[in-house]
N, C-alpha and C positions, 0 to 999 in steps of 0.2 A: 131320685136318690141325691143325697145329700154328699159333702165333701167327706164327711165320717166315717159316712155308710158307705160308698160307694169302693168297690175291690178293684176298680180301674184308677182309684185314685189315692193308690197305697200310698206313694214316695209325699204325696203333698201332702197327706195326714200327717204322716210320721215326722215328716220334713218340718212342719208345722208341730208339732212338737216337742221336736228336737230343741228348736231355737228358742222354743218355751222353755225348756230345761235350759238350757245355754245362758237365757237370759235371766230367767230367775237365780242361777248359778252366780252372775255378774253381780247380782244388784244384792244379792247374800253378802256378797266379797265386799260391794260397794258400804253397804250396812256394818261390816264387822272395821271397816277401814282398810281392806288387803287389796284391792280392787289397782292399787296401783304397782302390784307384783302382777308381772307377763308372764312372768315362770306357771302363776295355777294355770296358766289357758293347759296346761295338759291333761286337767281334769275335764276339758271338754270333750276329751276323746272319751272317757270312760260314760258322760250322756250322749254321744254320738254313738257309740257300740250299742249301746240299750237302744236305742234308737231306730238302728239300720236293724239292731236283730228282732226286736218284737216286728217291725215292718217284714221281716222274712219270715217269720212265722203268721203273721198275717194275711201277708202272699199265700203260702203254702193250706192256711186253714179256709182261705176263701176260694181255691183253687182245687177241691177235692185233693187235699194232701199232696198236691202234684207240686212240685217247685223246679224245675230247668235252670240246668244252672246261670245260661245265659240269662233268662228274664229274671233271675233272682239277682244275676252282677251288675244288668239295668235298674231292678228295684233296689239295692240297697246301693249305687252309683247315687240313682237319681234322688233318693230320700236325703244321703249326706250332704248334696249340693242345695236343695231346696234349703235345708235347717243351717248351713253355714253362710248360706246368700243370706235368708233373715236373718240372723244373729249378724252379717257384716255388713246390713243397712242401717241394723242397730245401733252397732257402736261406731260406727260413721256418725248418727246422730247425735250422740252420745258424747262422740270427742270436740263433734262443734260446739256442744253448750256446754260442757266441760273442761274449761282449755287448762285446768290443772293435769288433767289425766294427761294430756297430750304433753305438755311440758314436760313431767314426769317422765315420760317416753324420750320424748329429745335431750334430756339432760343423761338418762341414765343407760340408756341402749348404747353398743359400738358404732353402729349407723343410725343414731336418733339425729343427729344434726340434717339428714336428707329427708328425715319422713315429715308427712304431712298428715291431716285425719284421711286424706283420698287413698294414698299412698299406703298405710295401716289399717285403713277398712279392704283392700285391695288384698293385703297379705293375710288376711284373716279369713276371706275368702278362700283363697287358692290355698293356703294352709285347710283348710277343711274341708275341701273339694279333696288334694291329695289324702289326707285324714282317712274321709269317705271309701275311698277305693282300697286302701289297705285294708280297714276295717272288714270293710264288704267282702276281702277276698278272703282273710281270715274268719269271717265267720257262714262263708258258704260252704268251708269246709269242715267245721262244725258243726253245723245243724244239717247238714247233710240235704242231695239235690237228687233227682230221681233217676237213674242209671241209662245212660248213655242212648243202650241199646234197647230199651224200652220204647216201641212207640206211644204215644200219649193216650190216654184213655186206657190201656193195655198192661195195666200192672197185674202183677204176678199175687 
């Protein structure tokens, strides 16, 4: 089985994905000339959400409809971390060969004069690491997980 196909290897699909939309998102922004507003990264939340949630219903469709909420807050955890790691090696890469983006950053942010591209690849990270977990927890409660007290194999 391949990375696609394979139902053990939801989060990296998705996560892989994700940073796909993440990135394609950037280099749109970077195309139109807005790439140097930080304010759009909130639209990464709204392809992180798509993201973590087809990966739970993913889970869910390759698991006999079965989704636990725990391995559903490990899958849609670990999908947001894979897609926000890619997208913050990305633009790690991104800000070394583009040192106007980064300038930008330090001239116009309150704390731009401390960052660096390590420093800003760093927060971008951990900014969609926590991203991920909000997301994930709002939307396990959404799409709904399979009742507590059911043991597995054993739905009603």
């Amino acid at each position: 089985m391949g990375l696609f196909t394979d139902p053990n290897r939801i989060p990296e699909n998705y996560g892989l994905k994700t940073a796909g939309g993440m990135i394609a998102f950037f280099l749109a922004m970077r195309i139109l000339g807005l790439h140097h507003h930080v304010e759009l990264r909130v639209l990464n939340l709204v392809i992180q959400s798509a993201g973590v949630f087809y990966a739970l219903k993913k889970f869910r469709s390759s698991h006999s409809d079965h989704l636990n909420y725990f391995r559903g807050l490990i899958t849609g955890v670990a999908t947001g971390t894979v897609g926000s790691a890619i997208f913050a090696v990305f633009m790690f890469a991104y800000m070394q060969l583009d040192s106007d983006l980064m300038q930008s950053i330090i001239d116009n942010e309150p704390m731009g004069h401390y960052l660096n591209a390590y420093i800003s690849a760093f927060i971008v990270a951990l900014e969609g690491v926590f991203s991920g977990m909000l997301v994930t927890f709002v939307l396990l409660n959404y799409v709904g997980t399979d009742d507590v007290n059911d043991p597995a194999g054993e739905s009603n």
